[in-house]
Structures are given as C-alpha cells and as structure tokens.
N, C-alpha and C positions, 0 to 999 in steps of 0.2 A: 594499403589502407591509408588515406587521410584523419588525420588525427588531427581536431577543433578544439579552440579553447573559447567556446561560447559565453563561458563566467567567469572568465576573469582568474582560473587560477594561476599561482606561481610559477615564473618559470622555472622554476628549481625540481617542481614537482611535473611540470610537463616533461622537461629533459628524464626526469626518470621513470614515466611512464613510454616515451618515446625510444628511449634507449633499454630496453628489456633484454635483454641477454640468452632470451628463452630459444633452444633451440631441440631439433628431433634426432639430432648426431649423427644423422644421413637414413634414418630412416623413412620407407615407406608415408607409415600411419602410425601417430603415437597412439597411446594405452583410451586418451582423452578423443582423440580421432575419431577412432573404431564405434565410441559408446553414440557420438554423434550422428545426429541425423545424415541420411548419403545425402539427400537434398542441400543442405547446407552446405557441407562440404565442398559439394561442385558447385555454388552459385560462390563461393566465395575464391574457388580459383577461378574459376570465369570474367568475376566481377572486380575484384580485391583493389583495382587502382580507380574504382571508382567509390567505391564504400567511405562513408566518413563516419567516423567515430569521436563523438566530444567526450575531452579531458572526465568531464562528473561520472562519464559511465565507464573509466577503468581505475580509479580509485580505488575500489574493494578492490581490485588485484594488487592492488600496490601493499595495499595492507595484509593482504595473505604473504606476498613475497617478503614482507619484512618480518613476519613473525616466525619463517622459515627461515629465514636468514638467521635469526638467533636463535634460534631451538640447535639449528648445525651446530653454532660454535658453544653448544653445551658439552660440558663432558658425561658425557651417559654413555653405557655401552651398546655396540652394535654399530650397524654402515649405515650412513646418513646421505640421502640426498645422493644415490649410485642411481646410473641408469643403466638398465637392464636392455640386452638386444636378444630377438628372437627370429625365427622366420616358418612361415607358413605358405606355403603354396603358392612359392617365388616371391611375397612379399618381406617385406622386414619390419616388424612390431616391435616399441622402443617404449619403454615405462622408467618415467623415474620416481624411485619411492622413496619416500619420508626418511623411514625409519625402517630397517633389517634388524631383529633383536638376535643376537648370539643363540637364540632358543631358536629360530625359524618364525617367529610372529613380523605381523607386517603391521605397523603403524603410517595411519595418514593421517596429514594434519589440516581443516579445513577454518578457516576463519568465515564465519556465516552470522543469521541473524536466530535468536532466539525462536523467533517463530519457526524457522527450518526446522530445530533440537524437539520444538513441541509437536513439529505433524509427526516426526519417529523417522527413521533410515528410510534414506532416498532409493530408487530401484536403481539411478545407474549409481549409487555410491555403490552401491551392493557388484552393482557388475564391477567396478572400478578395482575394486580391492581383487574380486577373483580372477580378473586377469591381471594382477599384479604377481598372484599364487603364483597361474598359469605361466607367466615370464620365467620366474624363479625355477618352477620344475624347470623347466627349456633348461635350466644353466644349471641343472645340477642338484637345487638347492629345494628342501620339502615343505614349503606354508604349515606352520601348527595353528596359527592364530591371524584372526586380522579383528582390527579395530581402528574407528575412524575416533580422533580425539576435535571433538568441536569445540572454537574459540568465540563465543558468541560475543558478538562488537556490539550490538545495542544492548545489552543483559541491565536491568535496573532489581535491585531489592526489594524494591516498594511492591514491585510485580509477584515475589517472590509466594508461592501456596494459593497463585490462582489460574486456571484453568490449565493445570499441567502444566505451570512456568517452571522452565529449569531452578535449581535450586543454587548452583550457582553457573558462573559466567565460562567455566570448562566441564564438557560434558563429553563422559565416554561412551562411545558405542559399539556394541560386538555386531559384528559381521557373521552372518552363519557363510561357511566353508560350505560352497560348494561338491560335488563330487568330480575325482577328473574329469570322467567322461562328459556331465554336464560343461567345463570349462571348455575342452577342445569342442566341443557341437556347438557353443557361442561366437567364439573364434572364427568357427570356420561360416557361421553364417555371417557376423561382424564381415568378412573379409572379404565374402562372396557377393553381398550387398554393395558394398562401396566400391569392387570392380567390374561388375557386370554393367552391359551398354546404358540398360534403360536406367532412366533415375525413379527412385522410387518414392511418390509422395510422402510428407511427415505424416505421423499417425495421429489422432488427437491425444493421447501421450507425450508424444514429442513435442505438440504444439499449447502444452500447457492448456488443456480444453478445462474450462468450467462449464460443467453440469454437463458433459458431454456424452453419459449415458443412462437414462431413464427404466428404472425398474418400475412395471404398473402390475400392481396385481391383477390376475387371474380368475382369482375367487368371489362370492358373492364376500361383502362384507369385509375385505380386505383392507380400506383405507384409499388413501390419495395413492396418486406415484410418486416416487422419491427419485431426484438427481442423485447423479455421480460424477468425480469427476476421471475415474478411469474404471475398461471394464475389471480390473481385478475387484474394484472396489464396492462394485455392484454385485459381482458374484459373490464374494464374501457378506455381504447383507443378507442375500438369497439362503445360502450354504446356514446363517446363522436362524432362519426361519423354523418353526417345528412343523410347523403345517402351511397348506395352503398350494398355490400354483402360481409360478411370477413369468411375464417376460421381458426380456431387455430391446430395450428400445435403441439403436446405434445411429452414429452421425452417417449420411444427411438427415435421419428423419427425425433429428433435434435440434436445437438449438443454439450451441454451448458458445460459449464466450471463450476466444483463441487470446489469454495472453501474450506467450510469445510470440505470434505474431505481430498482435496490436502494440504494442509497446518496447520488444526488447528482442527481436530480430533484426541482427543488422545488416540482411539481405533482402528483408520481405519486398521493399521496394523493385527487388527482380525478382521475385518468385510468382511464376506461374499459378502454384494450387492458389497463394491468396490470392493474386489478382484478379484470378479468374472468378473468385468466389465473391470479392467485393464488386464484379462486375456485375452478377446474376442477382447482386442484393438490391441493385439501383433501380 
C-alpha cells in the first residue's frame, strides 16, 4: 500500500501511521479478516502495491491505537491486549482482545463516532466479539460476557437528550452470547467463503447500501413503500405489522446508494461488481 500525504499532515504523524506494528503472528486470517468481505480481501492481495491510501483516512486508527495503548498500561485486572491462535480446517484464526476479565468476560474497546453508539450494535461487532468467545473456547477458556466499551471522539453536551444522543462520550454495550454451535457454523462458513475458488460478490450489507430494500404493501389502503437499508431491517418492519400483506423488493430492482463503495473502498477502483455496475449506469 502506498500511503499519501495529500494535506499536509506532520511528519511525526505520517511515521506513526506508516510504521504500525500491527501484525497476524503467522496466522492465516485474523478474527477482523474472516468478518470481511471475501471480495475485498482478494483485490487487496492482488492489488495492495498499487492501492493508495492518504494520511486523513488513517487517522482514526491512530487514535483507536492510542487509547488502546493506555487502557494496557492501566492497572485493572485480567490479560490485556493477548492474541489468541486457533485452527479450523487447515487454516489458522488469530484474535487479539482487548481485555480477558479473570471472570471469562471479553471487553473490546472501539473508539467511533457518536452517531455509530446512536444506530445501536453493529452486526459485525456482534460477530466480532463471538468469535473472540469462539478463539477462547479453542484455548481452553469459557466467554461469560462480551461487551463492546465505545469511546465516541465527536461526543458534544449541547447534543446531549436529543434524538437518542449518548448521554455521555463512553458508552457500554452488551453483546448477546451467541450459542456454540451458532459460533462454530460462522466459522466455518467465514472460512469456507474466503477459501473456496470463486469470489463471491459484496452483499448490499457489505457494501453499506442505502435504501437498498423496499417494503411496498400488498394491501388495499396500505400507504407508500418504505426504504431500508438492510433486508433484516425490512423484515423486522414487516414482523412489527398487525395486519395487512407486504413484499420486499431486492437489489437489482432498487435503487440504493453503495457508500462504501462510492466513498471509502479502497479497492473499488479494481473491483469488478462496481465497475461493472457503474458501466451499465452510463
């Protein structure tokens, strides 16, 4: 990866986002891996010495790493910052977590934006923490608890008792515990996805889709249709209906607006689905 300093930042802060220490300890596919798109993945081994990436857009990792870095050298108890190795059907799965509590709880520490804490727990945090469990069983060790602690870096007061604004600038979140058997059937599709020949297109989930699934009613007298932007989100609309008849409308035969592609994929410029799809729009 080429790494730009298109504005001008420090070089004090380029060297430490250029010199990153981060590594997978010889494994495989880390825990962050697995949750990723298979698409991605392969265009970015493919592609990676051509990829450029400017300074502005790894910033927030700099500031996640720094507030990990002090949290370590707190004295609290429990193993901080250990990475866990596993293996599954010939590969090796590598997680490093937060925080091991002496009790079996698993704390991760996520520095994000307020607005993330207000949509409510992300699906791959959720996956994230349970295969964090799922490592631990492997070693031994039995998950009682997970909880994601968010450090929200824009958090303002003034905001504070309006539209579900956190109430303050750290927010806890519990994680529902999987069941094993759910974790090992994740696992092993995680695994089987990102080794099998074909690549398998991002989903509009993956590809951050707005409005990318349309529920229209069925009934006489029903109302407009309503966007969504993922189909859990639509089913659950439906699910909360007492009456009536709905159906879901899916991408192609919508519309939805792909941020991460448009904006913050740092491979889209080699990727086939979009290309192809901003080909067919011309």
């Amino acid at each position: 990866m080429n790494l730009t300093n298109n504005y001008g930042a420090p070089d004090s802060i380029v060297d430490a986002i250029r010199n990153d220490p981060y590594t997978k300890d010889g494994a495989d596919f880390s825990v962050t891996e697995l949750i990723k798109p298979p698409q991605i993945r392969r265009l970015w081994q493919d592609h990676e010495d051509e990829i450029s990436v400017d300074v502005r857009e790894e910033v927030w990792k700099l500031l996640g790493k720094g507030v990990h870095s002090v949290i370590e050298q707190a004295e609290s108890e429990g193993t901080k910052e250990q990475r866990f190795h596993a293996e599954h059907n010939g590969v090796t799965i590598s997680g490093a977590i937060d925080l091991v509590g002496d009790d079996g709880s698993i704390t991760d520490y996520k520095v994000t934006s307020a607005y993330s804490v207000q949509k409510g727990l992300k699906e791959d945090w959720e996956k994230q923490l349970n295969l964090y469990a799922w490592l631990l069983r492997q070693n031994g060790i039995t998950a009682t608890k997970l909880n994601i602690v968010c450090i929200c870096r824009d958090w303002m007061r003034s905001r504070v008792g309006k539209y579900n604004y956190p109430d303050s600038p750290v927010v806890v979140l519990s994680v529902p515990m999987w069941r094993e058997g759910r974790q090992d059937d994740y696992v092993d599709l995680r695994v089987r996805v990102h080794t099998q020949e074909a690549t398998i297109p991002c989903t509009p989930e993956e590809r951050w889709a707005r409005g990318a699934y349309q529920v229209n009613p069925m009934h006489s007298g029903g109302g407009k249709p309503r966007s969504f932007d993922s189909l859990q989100e639509a089913t659950d609309y439906i699910n909360k209906q007492k009456t009536g008849s709905y159906k879901i409308i899916e991408p192609p035969n919508t519309s939805p607006k792909y941020i991460r592609c448009q904006d913050w994929c740092e491979v889209a410029d080699f990727c086939p689905q979009w290309k192809g799809e901003k080909g067919n729009a011309r």
